[in-house]
VEXDREN-2710 file (C-alpha; in Angstrom, 1 decimal):
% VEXDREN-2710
k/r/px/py/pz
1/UNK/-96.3/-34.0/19.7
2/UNK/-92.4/-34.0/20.1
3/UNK/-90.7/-30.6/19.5
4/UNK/-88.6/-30.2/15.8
5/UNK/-85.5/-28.0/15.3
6/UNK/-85.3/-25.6/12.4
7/UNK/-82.5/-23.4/11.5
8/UNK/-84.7/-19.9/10.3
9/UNK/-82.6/-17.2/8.2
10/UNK/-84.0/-13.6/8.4
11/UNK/-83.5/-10.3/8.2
12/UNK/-83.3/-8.2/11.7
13/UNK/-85.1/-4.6/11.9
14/UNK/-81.2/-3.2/10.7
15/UNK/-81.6/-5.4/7.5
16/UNK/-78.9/-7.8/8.9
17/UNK/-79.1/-11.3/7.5
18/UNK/-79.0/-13.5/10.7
19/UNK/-79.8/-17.1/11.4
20/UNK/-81.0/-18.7/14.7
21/UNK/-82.3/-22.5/15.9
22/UNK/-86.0/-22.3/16.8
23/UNK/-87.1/-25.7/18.5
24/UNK/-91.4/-25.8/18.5
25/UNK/-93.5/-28.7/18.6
26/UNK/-95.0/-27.5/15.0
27/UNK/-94.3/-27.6/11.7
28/UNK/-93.0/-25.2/9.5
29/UNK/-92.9/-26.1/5.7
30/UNK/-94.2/-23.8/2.5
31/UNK/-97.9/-24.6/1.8
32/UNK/-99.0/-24.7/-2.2
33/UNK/-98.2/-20.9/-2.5
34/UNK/-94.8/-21.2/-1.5
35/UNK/-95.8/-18.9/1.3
36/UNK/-94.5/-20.3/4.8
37/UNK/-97.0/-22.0/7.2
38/UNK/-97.0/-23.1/10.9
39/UNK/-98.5/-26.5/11.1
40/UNK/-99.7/-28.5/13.8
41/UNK/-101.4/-32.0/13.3
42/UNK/-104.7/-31.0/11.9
43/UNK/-103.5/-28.4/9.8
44/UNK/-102.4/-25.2/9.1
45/UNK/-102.5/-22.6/12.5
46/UNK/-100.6/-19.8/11.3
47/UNK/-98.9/-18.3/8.5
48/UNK/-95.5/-16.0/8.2
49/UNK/-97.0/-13.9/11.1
50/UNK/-96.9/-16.5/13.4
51/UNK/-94.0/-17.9/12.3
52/UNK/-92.1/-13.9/12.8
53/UNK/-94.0/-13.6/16.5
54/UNK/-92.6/-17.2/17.4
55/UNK/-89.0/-16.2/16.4
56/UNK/-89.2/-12.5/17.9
57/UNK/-89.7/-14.9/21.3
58/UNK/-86.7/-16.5/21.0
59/UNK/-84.9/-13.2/20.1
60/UNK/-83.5/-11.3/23.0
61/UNK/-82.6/-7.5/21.8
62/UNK/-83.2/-7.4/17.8
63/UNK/-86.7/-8.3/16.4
64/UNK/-87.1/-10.1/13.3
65/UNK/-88.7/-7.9/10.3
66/UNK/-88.6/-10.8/7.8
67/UNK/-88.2/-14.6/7.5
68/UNK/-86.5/-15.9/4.4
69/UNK/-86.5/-19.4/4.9
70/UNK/-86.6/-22.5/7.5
71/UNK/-84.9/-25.6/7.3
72/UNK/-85.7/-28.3/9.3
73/UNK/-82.5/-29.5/11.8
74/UNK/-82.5/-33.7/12.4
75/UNK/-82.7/-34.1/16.0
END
């Protein structure tokens, strides 16, 4: 599974809006209730949760409290 590129808007735990690149080999898209999923090629592995722990990773000193939206990035 190659990785995709997503540019992921959220609030930081000072309710800054910030925006970051996450590269993962999942998916990220909204399932039927708009709510946002992590995907991999079976199916659905995670919800928002994930998606938040997967981003606090990437983050070096703020955490993220909330993720607003993912767009995916064209490699």
């Amino acid at each position: 599974m190659s990785n995709k590129r997503y540019k992921v808007t959220y609030f930081d735990q000072d309710g800054c809006k910030e925006q970051m690149t996450l590269e993962t080999p999942y998916y990220i898209c909204r399932d039927s209730a708009t709510d946002l999923c992590v995907f991999d090629e079976q199916g659905c592995i995670g919800n928002e949760a994930l998606l938040q722990n997967m981003l606090n990773q990437n983050l070096l000193q703020s955490k993220a409290s909330c993720v607003v939206n993912v767009e995916p990035l064209l490699i």
